[in-house]
Every structure is written in C-alpha cells, then in structure tokens.
MIVO-782591 format. One record per atom (N, C-alpha, C, O, CB): x, y, z; atom name. Coordinates in nm, 4 decimals. Atoms other than C-alpha are relative to their C-alpha. Glycine has a CB too. Layout:
REM residues N
<<X Y Z> 'CA'> ...
REM end
This chain:
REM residues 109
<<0.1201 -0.0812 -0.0117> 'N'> <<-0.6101 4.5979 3.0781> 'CA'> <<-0.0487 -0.0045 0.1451> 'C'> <<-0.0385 -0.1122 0.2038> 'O'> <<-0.1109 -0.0497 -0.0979> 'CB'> <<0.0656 0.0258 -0.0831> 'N'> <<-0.7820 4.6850 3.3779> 'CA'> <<-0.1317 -0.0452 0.0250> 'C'> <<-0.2115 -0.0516 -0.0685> 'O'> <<0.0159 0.0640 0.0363> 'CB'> <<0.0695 0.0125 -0.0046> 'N'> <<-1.0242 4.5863 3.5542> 'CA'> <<-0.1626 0.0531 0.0738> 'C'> <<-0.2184 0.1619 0.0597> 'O'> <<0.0552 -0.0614 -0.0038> 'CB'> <<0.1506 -0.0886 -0.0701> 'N'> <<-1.3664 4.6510 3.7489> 'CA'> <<0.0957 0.0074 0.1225> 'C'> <<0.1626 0.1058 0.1541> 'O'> <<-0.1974 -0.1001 0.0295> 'CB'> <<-0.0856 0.0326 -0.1310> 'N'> <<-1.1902 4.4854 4.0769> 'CA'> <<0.1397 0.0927 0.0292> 'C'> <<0.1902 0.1238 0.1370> 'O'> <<0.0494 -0.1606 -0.0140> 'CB'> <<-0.1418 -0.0770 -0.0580> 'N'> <<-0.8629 4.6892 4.0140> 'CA'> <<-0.0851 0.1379 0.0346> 'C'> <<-0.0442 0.1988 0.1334> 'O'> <<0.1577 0.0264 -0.1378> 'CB'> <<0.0656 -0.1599 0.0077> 'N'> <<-1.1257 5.0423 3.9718> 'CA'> <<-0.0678 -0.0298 0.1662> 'C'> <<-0.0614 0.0576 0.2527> 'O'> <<-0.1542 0.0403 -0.1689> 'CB'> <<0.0300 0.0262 -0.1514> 'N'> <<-1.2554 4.9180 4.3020> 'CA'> <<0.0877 -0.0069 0.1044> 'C'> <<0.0571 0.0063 0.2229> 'O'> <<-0.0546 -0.1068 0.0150> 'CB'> <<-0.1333 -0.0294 -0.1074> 'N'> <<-0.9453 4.9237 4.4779> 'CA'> <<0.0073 0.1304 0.0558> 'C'> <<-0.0080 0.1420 0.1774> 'O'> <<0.1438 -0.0152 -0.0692> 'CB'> <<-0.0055 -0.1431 -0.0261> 'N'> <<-0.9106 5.3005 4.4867> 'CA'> <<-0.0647 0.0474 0.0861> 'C'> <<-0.1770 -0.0004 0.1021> 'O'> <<-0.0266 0.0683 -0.0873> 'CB'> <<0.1198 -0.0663 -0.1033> 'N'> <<-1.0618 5.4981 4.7429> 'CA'> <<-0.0147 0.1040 -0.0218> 'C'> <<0.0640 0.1849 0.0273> 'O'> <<0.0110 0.0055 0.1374> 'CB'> <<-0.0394 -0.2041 0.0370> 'N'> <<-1.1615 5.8579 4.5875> 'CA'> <<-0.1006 0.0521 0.0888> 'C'> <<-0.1967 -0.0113 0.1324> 'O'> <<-0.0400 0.0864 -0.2007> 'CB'> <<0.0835 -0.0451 -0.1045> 'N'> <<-1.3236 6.0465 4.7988> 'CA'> <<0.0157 0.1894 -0.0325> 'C'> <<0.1094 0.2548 -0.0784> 'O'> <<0.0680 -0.0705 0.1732> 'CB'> <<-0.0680 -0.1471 0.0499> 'N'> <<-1.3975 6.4297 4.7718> 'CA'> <<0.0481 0.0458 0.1548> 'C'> <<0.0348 -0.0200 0.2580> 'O'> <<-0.1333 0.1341 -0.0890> 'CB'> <<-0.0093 -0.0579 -0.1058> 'N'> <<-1.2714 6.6860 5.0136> 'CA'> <<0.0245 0.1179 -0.0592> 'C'> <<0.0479 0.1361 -0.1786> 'O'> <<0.0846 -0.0492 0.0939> 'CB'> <<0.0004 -0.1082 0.0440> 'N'> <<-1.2574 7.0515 5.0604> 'CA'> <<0.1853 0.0050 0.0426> 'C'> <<0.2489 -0.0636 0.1226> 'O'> <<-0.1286 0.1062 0.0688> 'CB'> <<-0.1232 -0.1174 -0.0096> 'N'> <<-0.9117 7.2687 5.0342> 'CA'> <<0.0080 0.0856 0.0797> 'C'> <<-0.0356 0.1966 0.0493> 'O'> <<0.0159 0.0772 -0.0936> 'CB'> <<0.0564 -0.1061 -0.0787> 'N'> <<-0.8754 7.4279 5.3799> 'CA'> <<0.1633 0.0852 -0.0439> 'C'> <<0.1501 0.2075 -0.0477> 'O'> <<-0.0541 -0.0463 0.1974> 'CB'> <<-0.1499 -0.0485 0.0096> 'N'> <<-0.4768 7.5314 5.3077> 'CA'> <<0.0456 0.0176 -0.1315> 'C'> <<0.0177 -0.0806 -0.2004> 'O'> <<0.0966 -0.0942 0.0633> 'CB'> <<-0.1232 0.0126 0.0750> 'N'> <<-0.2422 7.6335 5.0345> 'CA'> <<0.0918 0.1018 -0.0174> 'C'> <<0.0675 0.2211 -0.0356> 'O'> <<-0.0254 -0.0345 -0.1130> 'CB'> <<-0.1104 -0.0906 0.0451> 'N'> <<0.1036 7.7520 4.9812> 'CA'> <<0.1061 -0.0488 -0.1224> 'C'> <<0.1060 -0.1686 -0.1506> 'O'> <<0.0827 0.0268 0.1280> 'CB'> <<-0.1074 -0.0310 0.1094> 'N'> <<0.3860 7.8037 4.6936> 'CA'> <<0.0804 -0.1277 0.0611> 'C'> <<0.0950 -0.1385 0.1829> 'O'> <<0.0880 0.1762 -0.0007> 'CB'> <<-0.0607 0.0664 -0.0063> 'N'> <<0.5767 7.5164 4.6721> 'CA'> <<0.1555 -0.0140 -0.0399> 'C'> <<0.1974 -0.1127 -0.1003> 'O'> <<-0.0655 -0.0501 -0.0302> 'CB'> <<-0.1226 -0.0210 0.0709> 'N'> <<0.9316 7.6247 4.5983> 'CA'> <<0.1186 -0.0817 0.0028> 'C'> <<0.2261 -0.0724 -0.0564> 'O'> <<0.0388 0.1072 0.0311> 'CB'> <<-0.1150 0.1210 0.0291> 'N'> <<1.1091 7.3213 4.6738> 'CA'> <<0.0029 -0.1274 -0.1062> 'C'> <<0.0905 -0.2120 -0.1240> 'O'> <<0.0105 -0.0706 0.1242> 'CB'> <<0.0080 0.1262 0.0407> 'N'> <<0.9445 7.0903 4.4477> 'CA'> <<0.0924 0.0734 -0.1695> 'C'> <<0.1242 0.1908 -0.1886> 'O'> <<-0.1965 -0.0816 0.0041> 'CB'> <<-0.0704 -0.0083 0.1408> 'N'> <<1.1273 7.0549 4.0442> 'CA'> <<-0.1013 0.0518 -0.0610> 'C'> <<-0.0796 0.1566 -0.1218> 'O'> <<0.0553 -0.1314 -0.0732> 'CB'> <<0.0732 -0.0921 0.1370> 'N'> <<0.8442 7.1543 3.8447> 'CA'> <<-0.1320 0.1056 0.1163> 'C'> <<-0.1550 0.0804 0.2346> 'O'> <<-0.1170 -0.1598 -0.1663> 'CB'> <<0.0124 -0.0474 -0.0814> 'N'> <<0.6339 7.4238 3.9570> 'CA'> <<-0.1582 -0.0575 0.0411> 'C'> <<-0.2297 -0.1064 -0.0464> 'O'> <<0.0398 0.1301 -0.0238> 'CB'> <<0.0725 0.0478 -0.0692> 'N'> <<0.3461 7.3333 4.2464> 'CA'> <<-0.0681 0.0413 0.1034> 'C'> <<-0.0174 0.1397 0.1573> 'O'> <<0.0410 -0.0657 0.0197> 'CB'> <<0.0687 -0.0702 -0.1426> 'N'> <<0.1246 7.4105 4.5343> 'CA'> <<0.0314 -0.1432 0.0967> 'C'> <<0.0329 -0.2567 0.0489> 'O'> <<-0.2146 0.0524 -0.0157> 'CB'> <<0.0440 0.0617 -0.1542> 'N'> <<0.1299 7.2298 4.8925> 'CA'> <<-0.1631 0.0093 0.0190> 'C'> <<-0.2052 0.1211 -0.0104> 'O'> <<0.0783 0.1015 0.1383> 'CB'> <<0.1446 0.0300 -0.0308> 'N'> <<-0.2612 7.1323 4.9776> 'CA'> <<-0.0172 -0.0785 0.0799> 'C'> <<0.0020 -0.1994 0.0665> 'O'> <<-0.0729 -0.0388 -0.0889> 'CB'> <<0.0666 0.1218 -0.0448> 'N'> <<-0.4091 7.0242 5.2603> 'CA'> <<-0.1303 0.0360 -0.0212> 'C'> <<-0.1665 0.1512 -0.0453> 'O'> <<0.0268 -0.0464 0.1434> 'CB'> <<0.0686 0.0625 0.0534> 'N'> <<-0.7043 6.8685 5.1968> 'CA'> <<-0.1288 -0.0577 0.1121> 'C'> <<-0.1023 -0.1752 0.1376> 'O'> <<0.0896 -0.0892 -0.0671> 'CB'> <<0.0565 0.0435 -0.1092> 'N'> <<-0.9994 6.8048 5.4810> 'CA'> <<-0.1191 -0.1394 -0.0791> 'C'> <<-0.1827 -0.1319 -0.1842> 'O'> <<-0.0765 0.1524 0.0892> 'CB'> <<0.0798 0.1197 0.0966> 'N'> <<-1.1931 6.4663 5.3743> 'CA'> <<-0.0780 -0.0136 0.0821> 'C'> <<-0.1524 -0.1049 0.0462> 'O'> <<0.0617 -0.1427 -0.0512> 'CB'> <<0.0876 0.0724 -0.1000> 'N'> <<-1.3947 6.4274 5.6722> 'CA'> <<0.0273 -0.0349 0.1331> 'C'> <<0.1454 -0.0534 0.1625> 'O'> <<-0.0288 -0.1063 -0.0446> 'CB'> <<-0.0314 0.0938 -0.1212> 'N'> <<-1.4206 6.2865 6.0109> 'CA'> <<0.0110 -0.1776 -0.0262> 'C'> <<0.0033 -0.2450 0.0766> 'O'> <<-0.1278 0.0303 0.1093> 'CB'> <<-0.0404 0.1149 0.0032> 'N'> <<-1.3599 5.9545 5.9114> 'CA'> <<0.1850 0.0045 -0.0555> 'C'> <<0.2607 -0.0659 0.0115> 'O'> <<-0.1144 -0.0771 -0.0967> 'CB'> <<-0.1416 -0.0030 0.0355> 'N'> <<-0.9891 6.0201 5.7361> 'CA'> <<0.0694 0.0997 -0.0093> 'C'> <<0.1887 0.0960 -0.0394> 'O'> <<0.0224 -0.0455 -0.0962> 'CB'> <<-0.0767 -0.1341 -0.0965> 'N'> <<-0.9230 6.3815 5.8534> 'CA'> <<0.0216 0.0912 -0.1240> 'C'> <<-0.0479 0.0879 -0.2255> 'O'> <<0.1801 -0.0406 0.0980> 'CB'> <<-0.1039 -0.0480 0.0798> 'N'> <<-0.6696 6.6192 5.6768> 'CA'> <<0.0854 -0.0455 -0.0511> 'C'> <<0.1529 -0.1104 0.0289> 'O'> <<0.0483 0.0605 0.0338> 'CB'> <<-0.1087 0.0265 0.0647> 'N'> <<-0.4225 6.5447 5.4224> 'CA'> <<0.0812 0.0540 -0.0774> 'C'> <<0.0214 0.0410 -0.1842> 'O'> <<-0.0145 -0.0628 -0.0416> 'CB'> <<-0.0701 -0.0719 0.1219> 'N'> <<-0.1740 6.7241 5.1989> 'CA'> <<0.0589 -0.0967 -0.0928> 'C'> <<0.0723 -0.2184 -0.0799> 'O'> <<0.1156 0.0971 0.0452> 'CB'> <<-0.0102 0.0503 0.1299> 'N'> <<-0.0698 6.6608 4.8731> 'CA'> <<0.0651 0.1302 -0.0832> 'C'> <<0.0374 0.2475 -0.0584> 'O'> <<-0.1523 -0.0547 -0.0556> 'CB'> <<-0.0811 -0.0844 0.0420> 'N'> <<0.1556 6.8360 4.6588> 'CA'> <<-0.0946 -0.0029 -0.1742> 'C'> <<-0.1162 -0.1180 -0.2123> 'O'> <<0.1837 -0.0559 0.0252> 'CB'> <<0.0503 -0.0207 0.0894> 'N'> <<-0.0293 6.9410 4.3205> 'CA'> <<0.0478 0.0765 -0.1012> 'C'> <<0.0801 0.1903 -0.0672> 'O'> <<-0.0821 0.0251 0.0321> 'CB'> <<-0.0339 -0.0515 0.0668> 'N'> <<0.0727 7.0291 3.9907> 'CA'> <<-0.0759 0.1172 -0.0862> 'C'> <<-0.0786 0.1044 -0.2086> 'O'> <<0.0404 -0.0807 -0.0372> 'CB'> <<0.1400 0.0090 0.0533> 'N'> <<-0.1991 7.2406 3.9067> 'CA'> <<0.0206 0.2195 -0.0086> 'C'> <<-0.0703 0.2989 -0.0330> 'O'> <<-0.1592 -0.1104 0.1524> 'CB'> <<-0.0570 -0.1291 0.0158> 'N'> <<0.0031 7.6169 3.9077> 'CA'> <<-0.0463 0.0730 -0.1162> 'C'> <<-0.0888 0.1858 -0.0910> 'O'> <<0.1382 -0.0091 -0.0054> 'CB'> <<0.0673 -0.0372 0.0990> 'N'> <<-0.1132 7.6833 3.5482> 'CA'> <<-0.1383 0.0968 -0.0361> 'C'> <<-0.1692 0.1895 -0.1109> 'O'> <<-0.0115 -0.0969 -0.0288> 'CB'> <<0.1492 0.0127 0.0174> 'N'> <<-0.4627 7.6784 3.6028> 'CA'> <<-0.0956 0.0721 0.1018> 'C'> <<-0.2091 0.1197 0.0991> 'O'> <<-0.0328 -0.1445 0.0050> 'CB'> <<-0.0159 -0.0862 -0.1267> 'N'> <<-0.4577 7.8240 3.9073> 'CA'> <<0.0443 0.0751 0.1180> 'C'> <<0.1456 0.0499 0.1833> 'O'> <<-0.0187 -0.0135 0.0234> 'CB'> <<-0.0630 -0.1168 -0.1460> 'N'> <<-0.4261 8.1012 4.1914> 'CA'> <<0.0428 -0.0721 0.1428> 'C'> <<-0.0048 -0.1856 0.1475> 'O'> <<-0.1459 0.1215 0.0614> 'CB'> <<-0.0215 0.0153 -0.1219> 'N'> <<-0.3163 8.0344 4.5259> 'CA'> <<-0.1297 0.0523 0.0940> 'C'> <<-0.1733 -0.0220 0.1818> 'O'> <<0.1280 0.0668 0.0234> 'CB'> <<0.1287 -0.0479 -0.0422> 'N'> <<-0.6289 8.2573 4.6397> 'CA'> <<-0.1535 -0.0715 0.0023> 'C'> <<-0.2452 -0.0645 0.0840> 'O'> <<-0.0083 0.1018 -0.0737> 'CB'> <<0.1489 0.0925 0.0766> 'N'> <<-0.9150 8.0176 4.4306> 'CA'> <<0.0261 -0.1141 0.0365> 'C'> <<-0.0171 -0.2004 -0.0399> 'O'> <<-0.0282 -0.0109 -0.1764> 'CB'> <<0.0370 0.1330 -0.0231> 'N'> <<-0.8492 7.7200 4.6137> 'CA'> <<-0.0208 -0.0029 0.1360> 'C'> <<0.0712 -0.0846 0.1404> 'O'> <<0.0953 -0.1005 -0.0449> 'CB'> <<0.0341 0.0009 -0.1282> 'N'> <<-0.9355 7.7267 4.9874> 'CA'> <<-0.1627 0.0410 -0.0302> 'C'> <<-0.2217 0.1444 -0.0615> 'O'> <<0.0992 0.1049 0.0981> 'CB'> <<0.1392 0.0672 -0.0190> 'N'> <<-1.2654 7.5970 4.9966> 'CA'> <<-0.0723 -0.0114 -0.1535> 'C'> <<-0.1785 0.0290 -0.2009> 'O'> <<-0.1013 0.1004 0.1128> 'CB'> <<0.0514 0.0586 0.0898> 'N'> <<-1.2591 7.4406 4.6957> 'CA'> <<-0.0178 -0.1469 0.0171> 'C'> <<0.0650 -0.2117 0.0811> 'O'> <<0.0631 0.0317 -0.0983> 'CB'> <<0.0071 0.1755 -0.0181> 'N'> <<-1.3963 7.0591 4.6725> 'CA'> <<0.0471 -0.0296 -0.1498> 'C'> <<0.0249 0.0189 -0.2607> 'O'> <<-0.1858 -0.0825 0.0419> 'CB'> <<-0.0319 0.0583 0.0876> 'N'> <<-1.2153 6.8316 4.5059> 'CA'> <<0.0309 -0.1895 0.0254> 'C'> <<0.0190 -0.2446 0.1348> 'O'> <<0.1069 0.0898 -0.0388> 'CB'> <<0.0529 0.1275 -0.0129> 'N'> <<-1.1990 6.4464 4.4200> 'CA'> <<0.1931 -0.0516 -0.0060> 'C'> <<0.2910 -0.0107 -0.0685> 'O'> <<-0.1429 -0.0573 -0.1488> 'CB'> <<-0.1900 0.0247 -0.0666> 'N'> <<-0.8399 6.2680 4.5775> 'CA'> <<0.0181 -0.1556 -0.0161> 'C'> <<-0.0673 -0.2093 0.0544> 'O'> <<0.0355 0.0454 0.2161> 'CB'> <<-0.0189 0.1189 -0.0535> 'N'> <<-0.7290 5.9041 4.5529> 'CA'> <<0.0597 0.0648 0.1548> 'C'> <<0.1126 0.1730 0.1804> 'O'> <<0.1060 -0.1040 -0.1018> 'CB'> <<-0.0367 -0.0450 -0.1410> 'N'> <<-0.6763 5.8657 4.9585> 'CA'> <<0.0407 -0.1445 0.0587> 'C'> <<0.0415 -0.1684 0.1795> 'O'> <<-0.1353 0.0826 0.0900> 'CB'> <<-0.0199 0.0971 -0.0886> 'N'> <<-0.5783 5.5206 4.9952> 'CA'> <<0.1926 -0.0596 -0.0937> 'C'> <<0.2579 -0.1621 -0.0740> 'O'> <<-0.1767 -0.1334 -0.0012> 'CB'> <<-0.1384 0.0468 0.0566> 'N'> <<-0.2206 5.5236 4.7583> 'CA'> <<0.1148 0.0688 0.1348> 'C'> <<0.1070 0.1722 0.2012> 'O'> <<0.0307 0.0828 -0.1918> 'CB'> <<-0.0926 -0.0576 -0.1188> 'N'> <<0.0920 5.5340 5.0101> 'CA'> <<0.0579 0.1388 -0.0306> 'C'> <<0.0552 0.1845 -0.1448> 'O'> <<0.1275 -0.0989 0.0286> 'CB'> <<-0.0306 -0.1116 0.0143> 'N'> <<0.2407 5.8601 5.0844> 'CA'> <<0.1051 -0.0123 -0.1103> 'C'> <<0.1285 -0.1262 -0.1507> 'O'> <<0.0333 0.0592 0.1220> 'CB'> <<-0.0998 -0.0165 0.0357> 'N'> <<0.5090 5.9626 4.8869> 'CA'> <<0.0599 0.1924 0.0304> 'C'> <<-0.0008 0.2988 0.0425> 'O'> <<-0.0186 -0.0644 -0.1429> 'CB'> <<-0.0702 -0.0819 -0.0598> 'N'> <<0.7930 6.1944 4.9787> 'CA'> <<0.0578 0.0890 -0.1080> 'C'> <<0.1388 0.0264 -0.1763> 'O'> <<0.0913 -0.0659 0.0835> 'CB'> <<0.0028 -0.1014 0.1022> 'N'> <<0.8317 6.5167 4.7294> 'CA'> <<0.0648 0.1132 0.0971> 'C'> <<0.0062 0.1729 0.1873> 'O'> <<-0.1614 0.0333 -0.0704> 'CB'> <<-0.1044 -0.0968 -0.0509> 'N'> <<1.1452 6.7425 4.8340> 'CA'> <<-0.0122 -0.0394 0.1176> 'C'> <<0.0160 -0.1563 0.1440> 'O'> <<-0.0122 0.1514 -0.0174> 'CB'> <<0.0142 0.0256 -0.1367> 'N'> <<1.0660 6.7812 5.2048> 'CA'> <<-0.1072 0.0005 0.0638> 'C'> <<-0.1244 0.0316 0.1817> 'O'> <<0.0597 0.0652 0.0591> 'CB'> <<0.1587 -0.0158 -0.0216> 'N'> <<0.6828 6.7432 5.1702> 'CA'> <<-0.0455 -0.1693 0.0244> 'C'> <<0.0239 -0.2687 0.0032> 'O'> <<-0.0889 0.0836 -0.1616> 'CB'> <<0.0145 0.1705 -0.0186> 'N'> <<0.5061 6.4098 5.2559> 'CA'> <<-0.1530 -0.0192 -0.0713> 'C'> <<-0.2606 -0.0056 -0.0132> 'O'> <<0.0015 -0.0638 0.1995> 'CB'> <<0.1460 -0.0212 0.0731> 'N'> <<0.2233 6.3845 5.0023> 'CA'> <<-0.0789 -0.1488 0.0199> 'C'> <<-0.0284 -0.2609 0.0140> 'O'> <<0.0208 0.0419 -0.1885> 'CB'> <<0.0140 0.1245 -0.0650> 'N'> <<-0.0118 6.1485 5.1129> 'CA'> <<-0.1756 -0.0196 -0.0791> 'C'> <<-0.2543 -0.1044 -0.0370> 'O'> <<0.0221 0.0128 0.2056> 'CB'> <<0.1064 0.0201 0.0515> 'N'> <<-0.3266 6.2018 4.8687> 'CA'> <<0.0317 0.0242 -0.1714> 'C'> <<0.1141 0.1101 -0.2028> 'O'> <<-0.1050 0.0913 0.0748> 'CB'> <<-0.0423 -0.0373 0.1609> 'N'> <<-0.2938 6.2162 4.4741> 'CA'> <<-0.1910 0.1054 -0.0576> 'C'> <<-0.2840 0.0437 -0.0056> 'O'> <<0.0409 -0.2290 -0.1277> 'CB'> <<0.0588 -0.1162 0.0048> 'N'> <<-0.5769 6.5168 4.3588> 'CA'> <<0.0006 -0.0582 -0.1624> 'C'> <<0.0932 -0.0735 -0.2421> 'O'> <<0.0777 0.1531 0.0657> 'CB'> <<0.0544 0.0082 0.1495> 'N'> <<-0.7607 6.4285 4.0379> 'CA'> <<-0.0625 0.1063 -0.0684> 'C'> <<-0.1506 0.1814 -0.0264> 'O'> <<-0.0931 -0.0949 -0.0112> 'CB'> <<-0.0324 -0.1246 0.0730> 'N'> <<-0.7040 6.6564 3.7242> 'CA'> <<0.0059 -0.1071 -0.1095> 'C'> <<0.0409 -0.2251 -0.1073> 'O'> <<0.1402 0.1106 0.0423> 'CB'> <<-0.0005 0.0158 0.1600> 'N'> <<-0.7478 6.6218 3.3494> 'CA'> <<0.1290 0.1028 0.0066> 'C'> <<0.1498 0.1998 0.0795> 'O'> <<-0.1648 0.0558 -0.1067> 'CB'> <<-0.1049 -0.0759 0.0584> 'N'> <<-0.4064 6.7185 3.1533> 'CA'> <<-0.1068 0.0885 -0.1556> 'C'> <<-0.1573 0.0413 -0.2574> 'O'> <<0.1559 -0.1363 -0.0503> 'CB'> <<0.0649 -0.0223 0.1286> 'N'> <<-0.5708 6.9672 2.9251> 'CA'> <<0.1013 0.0922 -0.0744> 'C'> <<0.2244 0.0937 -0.0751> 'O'> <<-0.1510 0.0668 0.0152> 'CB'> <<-0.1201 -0.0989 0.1166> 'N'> <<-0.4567 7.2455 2.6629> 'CA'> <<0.0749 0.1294 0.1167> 'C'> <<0.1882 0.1774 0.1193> 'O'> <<-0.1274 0.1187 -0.1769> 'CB'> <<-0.0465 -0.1298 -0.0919> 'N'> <<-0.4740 7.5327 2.9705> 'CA'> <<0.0481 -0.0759 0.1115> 'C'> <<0.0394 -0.0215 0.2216> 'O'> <<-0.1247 0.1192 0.0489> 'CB'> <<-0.0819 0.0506 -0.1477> 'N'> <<-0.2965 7.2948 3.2233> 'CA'> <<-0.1261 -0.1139 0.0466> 'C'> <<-0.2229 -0.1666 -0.0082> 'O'> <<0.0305 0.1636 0.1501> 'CB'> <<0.0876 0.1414 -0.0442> 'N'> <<-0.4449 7.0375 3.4489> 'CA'> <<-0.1300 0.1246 0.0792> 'C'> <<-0.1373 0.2415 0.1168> 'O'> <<0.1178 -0.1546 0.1530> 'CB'> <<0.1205 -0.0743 -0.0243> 'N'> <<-0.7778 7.1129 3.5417> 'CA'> <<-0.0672 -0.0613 0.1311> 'C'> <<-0.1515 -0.1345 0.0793> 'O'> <<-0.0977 -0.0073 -0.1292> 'CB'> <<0.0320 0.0808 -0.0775> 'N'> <<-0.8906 6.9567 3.8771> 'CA'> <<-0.1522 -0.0403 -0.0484> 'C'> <<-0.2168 0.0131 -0.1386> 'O'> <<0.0231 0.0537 0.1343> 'CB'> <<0.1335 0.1145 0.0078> 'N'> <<-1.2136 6.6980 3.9020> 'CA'> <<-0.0676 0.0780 0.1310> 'C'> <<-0.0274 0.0797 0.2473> 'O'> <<0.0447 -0.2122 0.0305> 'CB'> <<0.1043 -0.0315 -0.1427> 'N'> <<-1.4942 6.8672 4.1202> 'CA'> <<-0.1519 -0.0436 -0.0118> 'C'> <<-0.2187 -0.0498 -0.1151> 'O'> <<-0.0112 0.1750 0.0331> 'CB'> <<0.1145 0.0065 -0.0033> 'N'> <<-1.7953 6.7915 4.2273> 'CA'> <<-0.1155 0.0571 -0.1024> 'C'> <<-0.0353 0.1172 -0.1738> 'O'> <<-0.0053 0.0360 0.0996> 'CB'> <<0.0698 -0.0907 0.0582> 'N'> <<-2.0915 6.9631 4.0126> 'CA'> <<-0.0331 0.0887 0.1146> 'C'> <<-0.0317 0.2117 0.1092> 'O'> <<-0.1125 -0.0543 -0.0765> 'CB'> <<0.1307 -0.0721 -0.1157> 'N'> <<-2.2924 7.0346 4.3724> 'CA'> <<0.1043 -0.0440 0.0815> 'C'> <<0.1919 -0.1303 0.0761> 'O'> <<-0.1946 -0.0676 0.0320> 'CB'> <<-0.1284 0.0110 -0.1428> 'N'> <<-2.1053 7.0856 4.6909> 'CA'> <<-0.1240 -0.1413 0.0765> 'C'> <<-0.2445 -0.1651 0.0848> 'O'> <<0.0272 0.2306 0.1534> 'CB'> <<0.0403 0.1535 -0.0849> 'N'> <<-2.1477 6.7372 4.8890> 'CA'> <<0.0946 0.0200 0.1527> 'C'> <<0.1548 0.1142 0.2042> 'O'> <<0.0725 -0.1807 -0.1143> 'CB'> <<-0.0288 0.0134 -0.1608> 'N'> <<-2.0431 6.6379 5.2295> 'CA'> <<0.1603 -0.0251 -0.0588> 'C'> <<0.1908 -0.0690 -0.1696> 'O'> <<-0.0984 -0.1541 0.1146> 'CB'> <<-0.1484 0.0836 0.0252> 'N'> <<-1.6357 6.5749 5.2650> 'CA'> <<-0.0314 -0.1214 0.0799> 'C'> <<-0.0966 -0.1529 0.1794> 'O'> <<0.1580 0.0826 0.0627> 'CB'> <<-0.0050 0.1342 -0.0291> 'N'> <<-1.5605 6.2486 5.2546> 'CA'> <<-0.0932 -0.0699 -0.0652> 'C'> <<-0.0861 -0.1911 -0.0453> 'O'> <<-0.0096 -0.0245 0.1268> 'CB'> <<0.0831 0.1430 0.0700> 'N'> <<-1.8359 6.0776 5.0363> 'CA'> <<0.0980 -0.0479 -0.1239> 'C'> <<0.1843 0.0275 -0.1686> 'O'> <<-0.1840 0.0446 -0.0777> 'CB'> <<-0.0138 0.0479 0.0695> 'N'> <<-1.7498 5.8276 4.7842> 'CA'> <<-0.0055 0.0459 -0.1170> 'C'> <<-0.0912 0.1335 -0.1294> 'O'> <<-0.0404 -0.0638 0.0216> 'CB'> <<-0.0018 0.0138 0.1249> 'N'> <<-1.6699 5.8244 4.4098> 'CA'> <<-0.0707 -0.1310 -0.0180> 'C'> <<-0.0181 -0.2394 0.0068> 'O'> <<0.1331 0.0112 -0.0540> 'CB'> <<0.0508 0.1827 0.0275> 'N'> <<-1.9139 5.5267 4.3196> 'CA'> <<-0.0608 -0.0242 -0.1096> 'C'> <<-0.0973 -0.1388 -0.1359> 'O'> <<-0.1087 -0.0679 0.1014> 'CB'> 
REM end
C-alpha cells in the first residue's frame, strides 16, 4: 500500500499546452505535447495517449496537471519527459484540469 510520504514524492504541477502534433511513430495511437510549466521548470513534452478524446486543435492552451519529476522516457524517437494526468474512462482518457485557470507551474497540494 502506499503511502502519504510515497504521494509526496511526486511533483504535479499544472501547465499550459503551447504545442501539438500527430504522433505517427508511436504503437498505439498519440499526440506529441509540449507542455510550458513555468519559469521555474520551463517546457516539456510528453507523448499522450489521449487521441480519443481529443482534437489536435482543442489543446494549445489548454492547462493541464503533469507528474514532472519521473525520468524521461524514450517513446519511438520522442523523449517524453512529463507523464499528463488522465482518468481511463468509457469515451477514452480524459485529462485532469484545473477548474479555474491558475498560474503554470503551481503545485498539486
């Protein structure tokens, strides 16, 4: 089971969606996202499964909530370096947003 201390490990943080394109190298299908979190930890991309649910058009300058402190990992010839929190629902994954637009870069606390 986890714990408080492991939920404290994580670093989620929101950020807005200044980029995305079609991801046609990855196996299942995906978008490329980068991801602006702030002046403290910048831009990041992240490869997202999230095609279902959504356009390519409806996400640039959308906020959304990212672990930002798990190591990159390397997806086809992409270097994903944030994981993008989403409920698996019935219409696909659904990303985690804010209610009220906030600053990029504050805390999940």
């Amino acid at each position: 089971m986890a714990t408080f201390e492991d939920f404290q490990k994580l670093d989620m943080r929101v950020g807005e969606i200044i980029r995305a394109e079609e991801f046609t190298k990855a196996r299942k299908p995906a978008y490329k996202l980068w991801i602006d979190f702030g002046d403290e930890i910048g831009v990041k991309q992240s490869s997202a499964q999230i095609t279902d649910r959504y356009r390519l058009d409806e996400l640039v300058g959308k906020q959304v909530l990212g672990v930002v402190n798990f190591p990159p990992m390397k997806i086809a010839d992409f270097k994903s370096e944030v994981l993008v929190m989403g409920t698996y629902s019935d219409q696909g994954v659904v990303l985690i947003q804010p209610e009220q637009k906030v600053k990029k870069g504050d805390r999940l606390g």
